[in-house]
N, C-alpha and C positions, 0 to 999 in steps of 0.2 A: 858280186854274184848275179846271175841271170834273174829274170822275172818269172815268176811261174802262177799256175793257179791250183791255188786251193779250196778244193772242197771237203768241207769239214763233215764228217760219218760216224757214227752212234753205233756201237756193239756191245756182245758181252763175249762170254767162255765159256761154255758149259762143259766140265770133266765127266768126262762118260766113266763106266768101271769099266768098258772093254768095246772094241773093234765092234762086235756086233750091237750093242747098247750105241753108238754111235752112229750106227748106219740106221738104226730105225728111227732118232731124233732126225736126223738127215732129211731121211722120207718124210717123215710128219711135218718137219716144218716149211720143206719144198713145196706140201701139197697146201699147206695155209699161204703162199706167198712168199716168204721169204728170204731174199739173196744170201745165198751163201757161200763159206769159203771153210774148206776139210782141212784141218789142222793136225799133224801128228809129231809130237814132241817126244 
């Protein structure tokens, strides 16, 4: 196997109860700093 690099990253999940409950955790935690990534299962 090739050599690669890993950088190791710390998250959680948060279950929203809907679309719009998601997009304001979204906003909020955009505007405190932190990276994010929109998940829809």
């Amino acid at each position: 196997m090739g050599n690669f690099n890993y950088k190791q990253q710390y998250g959680i999940v948060v279950i929203c109860q809907s679309e719009e409950e998601q997009k304001a955790f979204y906003e909020r935690l955009l505007k405190e700093g932190f990276t994010l990534k929109v998940v829809t299962v």
